[in-house]
PyMOL Python script that loads the backbone (N, CA, C, O; Angstrom):
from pymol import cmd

cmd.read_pdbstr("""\
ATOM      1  N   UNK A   1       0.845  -1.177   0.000  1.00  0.00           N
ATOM      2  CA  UNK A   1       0.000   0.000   0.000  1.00  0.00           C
ATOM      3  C   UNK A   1       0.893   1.244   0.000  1.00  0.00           C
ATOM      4  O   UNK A   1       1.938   1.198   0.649  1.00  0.00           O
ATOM      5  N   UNK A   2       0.526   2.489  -0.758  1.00  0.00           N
ATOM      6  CA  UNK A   2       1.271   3.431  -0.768  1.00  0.00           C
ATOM      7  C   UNK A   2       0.554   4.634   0.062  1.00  0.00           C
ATOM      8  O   UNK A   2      -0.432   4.114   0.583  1.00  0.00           O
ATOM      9  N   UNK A   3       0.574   5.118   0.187  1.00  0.00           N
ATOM     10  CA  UNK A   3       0.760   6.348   0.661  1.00  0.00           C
ATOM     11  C   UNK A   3       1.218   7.918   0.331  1.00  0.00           C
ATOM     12  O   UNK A   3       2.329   8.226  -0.100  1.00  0.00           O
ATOM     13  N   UNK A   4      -0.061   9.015   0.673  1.00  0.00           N
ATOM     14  CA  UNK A   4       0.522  10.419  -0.634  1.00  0.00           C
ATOM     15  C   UNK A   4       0.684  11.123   1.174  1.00  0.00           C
ATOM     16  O   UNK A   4       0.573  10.857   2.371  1.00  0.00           O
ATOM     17  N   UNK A   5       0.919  11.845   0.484  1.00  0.00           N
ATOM     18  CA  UNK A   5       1.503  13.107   1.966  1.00  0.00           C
ATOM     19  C   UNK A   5       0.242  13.956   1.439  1.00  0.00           C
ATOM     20  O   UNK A   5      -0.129  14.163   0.283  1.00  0.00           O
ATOM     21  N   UNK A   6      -0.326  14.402   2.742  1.00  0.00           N
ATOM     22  CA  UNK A   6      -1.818  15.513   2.666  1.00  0.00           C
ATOM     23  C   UNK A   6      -1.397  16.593   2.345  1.00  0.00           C
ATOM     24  O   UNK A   6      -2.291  17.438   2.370  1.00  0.00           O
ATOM     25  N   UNK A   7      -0.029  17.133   1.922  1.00  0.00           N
ATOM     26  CA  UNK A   7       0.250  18.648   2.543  1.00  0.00           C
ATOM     27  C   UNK A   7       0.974  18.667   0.518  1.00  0.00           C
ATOM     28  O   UNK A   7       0.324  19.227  -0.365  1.00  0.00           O
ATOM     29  N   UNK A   8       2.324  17.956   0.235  1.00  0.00           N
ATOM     30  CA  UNK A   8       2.346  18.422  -1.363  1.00  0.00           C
ATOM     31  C   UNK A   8       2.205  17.189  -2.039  1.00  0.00           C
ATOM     32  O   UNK A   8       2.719  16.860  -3.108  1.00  0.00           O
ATOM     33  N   UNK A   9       1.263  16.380  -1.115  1.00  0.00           N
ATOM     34  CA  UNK A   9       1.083  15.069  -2.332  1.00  0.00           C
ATOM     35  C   UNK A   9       2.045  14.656  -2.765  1.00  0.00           C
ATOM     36  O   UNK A   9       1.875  14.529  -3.977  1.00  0.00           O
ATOM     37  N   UNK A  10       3.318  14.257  -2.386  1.00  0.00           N
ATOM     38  CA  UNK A  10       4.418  13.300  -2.783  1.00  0.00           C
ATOM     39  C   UNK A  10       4.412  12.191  -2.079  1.00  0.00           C
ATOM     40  O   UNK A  10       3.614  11.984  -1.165  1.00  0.00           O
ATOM     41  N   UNK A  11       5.347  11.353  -2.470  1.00  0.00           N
ATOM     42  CA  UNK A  11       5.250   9.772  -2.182  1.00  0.00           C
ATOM     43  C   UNK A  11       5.828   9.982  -0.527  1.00  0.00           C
ATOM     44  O   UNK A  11       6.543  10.915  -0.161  1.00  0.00           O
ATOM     45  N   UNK A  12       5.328   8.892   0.322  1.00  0.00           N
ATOM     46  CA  UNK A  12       5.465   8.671   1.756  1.00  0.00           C
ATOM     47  C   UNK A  12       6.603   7.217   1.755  1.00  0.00           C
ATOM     48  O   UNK A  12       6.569   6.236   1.012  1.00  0.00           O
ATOM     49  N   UNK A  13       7.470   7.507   2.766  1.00  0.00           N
ATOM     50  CA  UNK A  13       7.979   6.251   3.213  1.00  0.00           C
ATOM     51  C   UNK A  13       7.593   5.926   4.272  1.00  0.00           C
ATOM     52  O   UNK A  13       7.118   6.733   5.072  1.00  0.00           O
ATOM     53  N   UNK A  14       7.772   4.147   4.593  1.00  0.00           N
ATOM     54  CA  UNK A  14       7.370   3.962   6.101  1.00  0.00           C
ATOM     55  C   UNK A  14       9.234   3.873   7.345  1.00  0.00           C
ATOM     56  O   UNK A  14      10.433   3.597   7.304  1.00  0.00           O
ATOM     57  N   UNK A  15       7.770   4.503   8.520  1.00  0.00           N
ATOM     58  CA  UNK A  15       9.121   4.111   9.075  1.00  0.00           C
ATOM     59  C   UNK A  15       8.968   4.171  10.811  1.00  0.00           C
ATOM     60  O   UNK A  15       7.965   3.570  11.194  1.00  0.00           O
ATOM     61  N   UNK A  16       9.659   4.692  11.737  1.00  0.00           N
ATOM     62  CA  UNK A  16       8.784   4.704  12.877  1.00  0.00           C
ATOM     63  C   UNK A  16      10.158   5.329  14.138  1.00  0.00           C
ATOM     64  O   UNK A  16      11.387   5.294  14.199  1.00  0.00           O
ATOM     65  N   UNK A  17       8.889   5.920  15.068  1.00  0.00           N
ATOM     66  CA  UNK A  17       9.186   7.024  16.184  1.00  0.00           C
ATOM     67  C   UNK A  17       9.933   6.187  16.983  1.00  0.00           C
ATOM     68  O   UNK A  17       9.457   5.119  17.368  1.00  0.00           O
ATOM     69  N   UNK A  18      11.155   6.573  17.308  1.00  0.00           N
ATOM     70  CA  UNK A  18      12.085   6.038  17.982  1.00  0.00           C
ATOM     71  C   UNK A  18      12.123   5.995  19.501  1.00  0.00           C
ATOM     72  O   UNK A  18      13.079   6.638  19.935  1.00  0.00           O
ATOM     73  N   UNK A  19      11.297   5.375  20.530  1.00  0.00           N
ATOM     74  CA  UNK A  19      11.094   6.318  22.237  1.00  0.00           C
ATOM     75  C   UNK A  19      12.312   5.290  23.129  1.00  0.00           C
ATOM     76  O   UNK A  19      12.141   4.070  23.120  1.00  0.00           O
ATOM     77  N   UNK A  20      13.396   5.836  23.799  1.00  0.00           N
ATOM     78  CA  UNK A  20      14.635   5.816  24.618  1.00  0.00           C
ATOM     79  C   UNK A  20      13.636   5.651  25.960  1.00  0.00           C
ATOM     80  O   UNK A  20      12.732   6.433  26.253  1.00  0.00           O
ATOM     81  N   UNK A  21      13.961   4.623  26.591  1.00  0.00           N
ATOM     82  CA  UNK A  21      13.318   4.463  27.907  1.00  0.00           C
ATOM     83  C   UNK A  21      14.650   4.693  28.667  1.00  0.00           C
ATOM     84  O   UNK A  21      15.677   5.339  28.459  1.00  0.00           O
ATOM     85  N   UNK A  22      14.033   3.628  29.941  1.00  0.00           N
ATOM     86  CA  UNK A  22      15.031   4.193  30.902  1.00  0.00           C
ATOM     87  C   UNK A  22      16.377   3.160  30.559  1.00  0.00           C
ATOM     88  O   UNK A  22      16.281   2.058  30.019  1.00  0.00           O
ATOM     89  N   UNK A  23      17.254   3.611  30.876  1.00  0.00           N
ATOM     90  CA  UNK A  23      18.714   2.567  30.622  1.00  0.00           C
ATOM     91  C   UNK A  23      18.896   3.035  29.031  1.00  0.00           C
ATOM     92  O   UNK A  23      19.661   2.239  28.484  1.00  0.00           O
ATOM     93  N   UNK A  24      18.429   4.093  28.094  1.00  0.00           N
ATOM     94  CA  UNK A  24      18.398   4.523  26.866  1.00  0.00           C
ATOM     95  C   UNK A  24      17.587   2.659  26.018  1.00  0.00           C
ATOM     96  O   UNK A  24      17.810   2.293  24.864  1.00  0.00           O
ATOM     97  N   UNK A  25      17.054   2.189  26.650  1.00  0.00           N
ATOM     98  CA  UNK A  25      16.070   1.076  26.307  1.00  0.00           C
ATOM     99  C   UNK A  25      15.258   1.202  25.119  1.00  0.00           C
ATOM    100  O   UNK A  25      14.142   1.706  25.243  1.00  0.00           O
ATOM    101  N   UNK A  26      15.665   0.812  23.968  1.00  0.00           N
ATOM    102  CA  UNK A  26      14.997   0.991  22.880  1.00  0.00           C
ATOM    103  C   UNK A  26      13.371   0.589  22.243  1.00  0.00           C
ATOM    104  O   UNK A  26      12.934  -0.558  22.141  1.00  0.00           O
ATOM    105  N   UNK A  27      12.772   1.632  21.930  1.00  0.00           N
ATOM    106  CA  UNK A  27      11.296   0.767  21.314  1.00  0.00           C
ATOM    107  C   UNK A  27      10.547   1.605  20.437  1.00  0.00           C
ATOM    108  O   UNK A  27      10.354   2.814  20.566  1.00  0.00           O
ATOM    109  N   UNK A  28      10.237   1.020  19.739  1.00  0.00           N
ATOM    110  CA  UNK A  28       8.956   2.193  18.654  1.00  0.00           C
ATOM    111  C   UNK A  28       7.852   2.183  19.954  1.00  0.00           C
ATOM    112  O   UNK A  28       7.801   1.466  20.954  1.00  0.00           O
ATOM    113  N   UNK A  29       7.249   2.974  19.624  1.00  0.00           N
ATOM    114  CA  UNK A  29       5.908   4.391  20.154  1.00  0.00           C
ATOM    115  C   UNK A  29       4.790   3.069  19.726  1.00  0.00           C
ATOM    116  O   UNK A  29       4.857   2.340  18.736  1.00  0.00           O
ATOM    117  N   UNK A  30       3.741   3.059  20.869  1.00  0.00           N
ATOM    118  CA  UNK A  30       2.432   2.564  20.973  1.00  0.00           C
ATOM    119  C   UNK A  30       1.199   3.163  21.878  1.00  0.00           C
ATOM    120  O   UNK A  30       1.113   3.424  23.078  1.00  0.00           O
ATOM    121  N   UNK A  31       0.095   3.288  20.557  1.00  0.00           N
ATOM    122  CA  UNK A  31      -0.663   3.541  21.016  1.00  0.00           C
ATOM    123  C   UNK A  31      -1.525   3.036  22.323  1.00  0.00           C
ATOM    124  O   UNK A  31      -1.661   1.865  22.679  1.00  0.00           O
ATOM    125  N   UNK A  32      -2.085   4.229  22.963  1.00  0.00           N
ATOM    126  CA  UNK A  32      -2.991   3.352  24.719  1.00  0.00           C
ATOM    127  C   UNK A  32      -4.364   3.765  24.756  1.00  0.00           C
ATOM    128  O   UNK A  32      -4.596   4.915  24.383  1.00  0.00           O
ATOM    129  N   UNK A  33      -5.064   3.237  25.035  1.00  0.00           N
ATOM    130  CA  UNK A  33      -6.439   3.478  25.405  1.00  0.00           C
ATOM    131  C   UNK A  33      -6.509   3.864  26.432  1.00  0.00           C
ATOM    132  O   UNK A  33      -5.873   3.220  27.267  1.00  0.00           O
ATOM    133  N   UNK A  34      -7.387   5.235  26.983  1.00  0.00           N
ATOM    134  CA  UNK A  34      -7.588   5.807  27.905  1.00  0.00           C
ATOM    135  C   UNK A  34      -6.468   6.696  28.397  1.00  0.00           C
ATOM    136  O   UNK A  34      -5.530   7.035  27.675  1.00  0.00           O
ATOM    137  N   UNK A  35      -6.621   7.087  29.767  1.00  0.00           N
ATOM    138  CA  UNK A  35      -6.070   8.302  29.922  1.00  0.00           C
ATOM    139  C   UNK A  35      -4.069   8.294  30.367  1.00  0.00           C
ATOM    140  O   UNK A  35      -3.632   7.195  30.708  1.00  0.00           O
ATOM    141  N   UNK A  36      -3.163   9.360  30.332  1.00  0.00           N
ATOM    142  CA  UNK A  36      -2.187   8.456  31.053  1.00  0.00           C
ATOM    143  C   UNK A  36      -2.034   9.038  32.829  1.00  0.00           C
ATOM    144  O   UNK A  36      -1.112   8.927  33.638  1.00  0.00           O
ATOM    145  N   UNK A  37      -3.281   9.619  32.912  1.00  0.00           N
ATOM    146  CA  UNK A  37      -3.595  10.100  34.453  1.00  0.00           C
ATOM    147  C   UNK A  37      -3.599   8.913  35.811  1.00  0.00           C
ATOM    148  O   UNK A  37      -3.387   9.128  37.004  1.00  0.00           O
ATOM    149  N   UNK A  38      -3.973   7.435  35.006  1.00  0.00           N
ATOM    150  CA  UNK A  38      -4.622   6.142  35.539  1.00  0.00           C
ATOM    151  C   UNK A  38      -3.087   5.301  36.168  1.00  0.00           C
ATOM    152  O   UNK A  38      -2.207   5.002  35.360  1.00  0.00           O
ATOM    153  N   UNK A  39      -2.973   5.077  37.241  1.00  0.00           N
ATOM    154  CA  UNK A  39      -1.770   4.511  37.939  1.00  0.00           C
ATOM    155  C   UNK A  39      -2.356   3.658  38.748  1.00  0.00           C
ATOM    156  O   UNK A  39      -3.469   3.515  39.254  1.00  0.00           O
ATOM    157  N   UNK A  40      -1.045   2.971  38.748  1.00  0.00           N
ATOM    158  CA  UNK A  40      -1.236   1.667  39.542  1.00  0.00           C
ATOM    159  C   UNK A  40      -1.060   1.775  41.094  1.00  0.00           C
ATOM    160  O   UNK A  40      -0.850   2.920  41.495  1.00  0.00           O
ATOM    161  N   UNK A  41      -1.112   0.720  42.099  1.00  0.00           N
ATOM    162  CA  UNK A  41      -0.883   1.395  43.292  1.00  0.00           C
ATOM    163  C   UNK A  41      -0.060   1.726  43.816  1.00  0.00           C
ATOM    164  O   UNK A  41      -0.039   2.266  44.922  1.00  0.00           O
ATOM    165  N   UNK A  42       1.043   1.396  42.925  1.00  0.00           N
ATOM    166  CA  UNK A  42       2.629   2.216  43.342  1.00  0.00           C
ATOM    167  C   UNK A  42       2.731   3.504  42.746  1.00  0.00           C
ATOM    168  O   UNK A  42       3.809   4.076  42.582  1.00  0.00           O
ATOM    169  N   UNK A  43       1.584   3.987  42.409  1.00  0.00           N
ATOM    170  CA  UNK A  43       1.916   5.367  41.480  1.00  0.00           C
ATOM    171  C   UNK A  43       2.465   5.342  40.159  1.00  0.00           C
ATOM    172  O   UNK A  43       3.077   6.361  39.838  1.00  0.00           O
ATOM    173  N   UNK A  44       2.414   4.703  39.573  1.00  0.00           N
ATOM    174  CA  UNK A  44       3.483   4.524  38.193  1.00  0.00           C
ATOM    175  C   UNK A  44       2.025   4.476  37.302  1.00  0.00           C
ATOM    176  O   UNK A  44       0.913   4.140  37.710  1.00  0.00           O
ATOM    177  N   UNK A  45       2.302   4.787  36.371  1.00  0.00           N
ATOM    178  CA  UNK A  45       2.023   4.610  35.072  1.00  0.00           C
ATOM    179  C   UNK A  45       1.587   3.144  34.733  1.00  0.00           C
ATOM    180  O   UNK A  45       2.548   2.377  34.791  1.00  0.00           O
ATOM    181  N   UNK A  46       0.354   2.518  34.380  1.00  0.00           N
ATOM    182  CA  UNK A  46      -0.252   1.130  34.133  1.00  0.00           C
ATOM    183  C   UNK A  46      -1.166   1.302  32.968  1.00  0.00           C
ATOM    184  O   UNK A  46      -2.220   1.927  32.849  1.00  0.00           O
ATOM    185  N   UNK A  47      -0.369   0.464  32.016  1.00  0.00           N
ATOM    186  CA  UNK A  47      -1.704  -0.308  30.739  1.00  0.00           C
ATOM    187  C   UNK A  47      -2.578  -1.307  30.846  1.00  0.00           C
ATOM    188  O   UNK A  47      -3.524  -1.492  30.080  1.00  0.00           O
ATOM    189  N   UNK A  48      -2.126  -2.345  32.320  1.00  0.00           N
ATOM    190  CA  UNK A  48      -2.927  -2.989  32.283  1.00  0.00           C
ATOM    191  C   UNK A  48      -4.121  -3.072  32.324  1.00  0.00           C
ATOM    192  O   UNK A  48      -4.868  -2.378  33.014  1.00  0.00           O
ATOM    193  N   UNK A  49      -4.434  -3.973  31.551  1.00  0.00           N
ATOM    194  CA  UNK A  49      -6.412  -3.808  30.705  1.00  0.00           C
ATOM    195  C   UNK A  49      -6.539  -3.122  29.831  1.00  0.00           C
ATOM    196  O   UNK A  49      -7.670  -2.932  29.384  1.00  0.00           O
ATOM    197  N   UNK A  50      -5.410  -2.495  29.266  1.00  0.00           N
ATOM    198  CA  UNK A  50      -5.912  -1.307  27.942  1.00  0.00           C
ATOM    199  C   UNK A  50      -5.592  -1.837  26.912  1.00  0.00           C
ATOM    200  O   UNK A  50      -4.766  -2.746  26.998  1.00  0.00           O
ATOM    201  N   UNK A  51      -6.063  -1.508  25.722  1.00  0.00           N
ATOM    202  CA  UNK A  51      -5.921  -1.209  24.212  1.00  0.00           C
ATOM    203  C   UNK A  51      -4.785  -0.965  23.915  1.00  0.00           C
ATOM    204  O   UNK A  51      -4.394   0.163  24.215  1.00  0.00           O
ATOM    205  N   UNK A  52      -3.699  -2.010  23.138  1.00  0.00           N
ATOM    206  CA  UNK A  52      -2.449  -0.880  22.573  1.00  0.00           C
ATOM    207  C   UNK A  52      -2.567  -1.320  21.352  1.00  0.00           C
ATOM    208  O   UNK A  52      -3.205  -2.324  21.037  1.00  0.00           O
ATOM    209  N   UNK A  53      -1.890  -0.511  20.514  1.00  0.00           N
ATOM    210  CA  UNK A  53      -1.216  -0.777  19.154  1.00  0.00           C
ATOM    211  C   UNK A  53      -0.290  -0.061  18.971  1.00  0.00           C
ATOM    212  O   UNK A  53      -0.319   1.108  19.355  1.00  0.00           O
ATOM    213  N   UNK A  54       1.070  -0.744  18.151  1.00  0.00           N
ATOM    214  CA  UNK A  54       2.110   0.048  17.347  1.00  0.00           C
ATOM    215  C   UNK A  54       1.689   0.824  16.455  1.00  0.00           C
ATOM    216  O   UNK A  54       0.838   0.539  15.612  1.00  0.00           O
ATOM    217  N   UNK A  55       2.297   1.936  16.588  1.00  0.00           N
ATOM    218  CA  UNK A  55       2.283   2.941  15.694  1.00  0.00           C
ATOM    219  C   UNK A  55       3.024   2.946  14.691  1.00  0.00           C
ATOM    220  O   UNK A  55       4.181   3.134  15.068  1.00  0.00           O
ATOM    221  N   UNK A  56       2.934   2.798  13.229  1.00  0.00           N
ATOM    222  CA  UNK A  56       3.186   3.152  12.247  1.00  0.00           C
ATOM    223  C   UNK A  56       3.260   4.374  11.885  1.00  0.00           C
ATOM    224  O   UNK A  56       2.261   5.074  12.050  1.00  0.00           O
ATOM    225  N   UNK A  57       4.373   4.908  11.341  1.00  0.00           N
ATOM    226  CA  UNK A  57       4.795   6.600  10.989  1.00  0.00           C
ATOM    227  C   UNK A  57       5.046   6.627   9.048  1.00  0.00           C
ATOM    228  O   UNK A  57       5.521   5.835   8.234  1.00  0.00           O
ATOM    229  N   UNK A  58       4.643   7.515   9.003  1.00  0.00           N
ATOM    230  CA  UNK A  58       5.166   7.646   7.279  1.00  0.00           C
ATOM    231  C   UNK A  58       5.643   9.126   7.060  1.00  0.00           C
ATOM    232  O   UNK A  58       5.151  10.059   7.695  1.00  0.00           O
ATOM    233  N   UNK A  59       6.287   9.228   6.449  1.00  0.00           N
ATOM    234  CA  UNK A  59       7.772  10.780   6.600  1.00  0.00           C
ATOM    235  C   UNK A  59       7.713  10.975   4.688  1.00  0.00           C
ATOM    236  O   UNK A  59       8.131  10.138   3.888  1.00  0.00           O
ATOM    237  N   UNK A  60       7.056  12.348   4.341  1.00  0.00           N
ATOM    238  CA  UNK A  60       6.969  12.884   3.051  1.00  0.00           C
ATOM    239  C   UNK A  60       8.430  12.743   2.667  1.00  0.00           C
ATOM    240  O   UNK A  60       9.298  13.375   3.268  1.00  0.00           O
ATOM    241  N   UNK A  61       8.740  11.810   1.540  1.00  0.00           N
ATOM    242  CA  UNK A  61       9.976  12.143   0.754  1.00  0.00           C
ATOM    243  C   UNK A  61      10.406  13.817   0.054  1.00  0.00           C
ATOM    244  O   UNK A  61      11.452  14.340  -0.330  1.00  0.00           O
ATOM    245  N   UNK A  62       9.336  14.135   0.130  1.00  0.00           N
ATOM    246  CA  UNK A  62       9.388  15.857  -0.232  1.00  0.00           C
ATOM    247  C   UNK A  62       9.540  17.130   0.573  1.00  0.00           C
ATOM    248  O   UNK A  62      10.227  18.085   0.212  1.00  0.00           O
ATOM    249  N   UNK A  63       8.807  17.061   1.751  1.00  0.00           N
ATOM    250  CA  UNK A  63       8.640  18.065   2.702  1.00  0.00           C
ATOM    251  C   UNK A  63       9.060  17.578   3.872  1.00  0.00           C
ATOM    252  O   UNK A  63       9.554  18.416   4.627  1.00  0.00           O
ATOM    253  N   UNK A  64       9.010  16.407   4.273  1.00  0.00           N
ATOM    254  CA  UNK A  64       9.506  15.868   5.628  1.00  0.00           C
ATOM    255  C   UNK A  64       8.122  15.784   6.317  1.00  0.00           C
ATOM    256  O   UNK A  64       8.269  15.454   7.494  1.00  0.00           O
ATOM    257  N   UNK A  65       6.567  16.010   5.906  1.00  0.00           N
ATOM    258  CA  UNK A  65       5.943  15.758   7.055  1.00  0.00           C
ATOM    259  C   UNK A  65       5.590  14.650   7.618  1.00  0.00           C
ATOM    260  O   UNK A  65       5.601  13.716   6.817  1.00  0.00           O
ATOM    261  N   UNK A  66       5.263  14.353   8.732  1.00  0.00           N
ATOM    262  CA  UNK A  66       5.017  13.196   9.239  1.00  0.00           C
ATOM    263  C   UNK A  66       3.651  12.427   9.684  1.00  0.00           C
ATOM    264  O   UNK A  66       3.193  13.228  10.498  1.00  0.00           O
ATOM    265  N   UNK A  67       2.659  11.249   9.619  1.00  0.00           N
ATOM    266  CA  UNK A  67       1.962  11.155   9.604  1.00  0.00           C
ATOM    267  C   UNK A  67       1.872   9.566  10.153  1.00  0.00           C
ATOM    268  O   UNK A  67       2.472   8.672   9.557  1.00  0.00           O
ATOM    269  N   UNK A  68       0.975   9.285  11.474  1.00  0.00           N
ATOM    270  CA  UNK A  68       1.630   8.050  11.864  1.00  0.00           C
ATOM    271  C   UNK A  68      -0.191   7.927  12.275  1.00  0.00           C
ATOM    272  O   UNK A  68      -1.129   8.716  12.386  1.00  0.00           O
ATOM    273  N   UNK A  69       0.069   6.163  12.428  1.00  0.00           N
ATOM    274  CA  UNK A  69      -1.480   5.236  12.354  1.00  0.00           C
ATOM    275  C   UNK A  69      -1.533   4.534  13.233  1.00  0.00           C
ATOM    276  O   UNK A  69      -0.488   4.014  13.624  1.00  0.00           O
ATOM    277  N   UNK A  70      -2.786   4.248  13.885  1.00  0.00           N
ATOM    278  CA  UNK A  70      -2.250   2.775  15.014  1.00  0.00           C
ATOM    279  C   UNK A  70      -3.174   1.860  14.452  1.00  0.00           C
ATOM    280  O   UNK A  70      -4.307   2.339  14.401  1.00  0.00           O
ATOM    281  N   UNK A  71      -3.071   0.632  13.984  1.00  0.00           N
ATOM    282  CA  UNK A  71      -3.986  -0.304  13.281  1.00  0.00           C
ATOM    283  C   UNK A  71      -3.686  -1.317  13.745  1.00  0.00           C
ATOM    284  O   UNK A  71      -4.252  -2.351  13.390  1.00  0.00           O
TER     285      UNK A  71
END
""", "prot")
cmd.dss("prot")
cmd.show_as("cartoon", "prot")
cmd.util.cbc("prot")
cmd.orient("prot")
């Protein structure tokens, strides 16, 4: 499947958002369902029970814009 860029209509590549955790821990970006207000009882940050998906990014070979999907 291809892909046009919304902004000058040139061809899109795929590719994807790079997120550095802790220890510089590498991973592409995923989408979450619901809020990120919702913690666990240690206070931290919890997905459990939620919705995720990887995010897919696509980067205009022309302009550089960026445009990413969670499917």
């Amino acid at each position: 499947m291809s892909y046009e860029c919304a902004k000058c209509h040139s061809s899109m590549e795929e590719g994807f958002l790079l997120e550095k955790g802790h220890y510089n821990d590498l991973s592409s970006e995923v989408w979450v369902s619901g809020s990120p207000d919702e913690k666990s009882f240690l206070g931290r940050m919890t997905i459990k029970g939620k919705v995720t998906y990887n995010v897919r990014t696509f980067r205009c070979t022309n302009c550089g814009y960026l445009e990413s999907y969670a499917r």
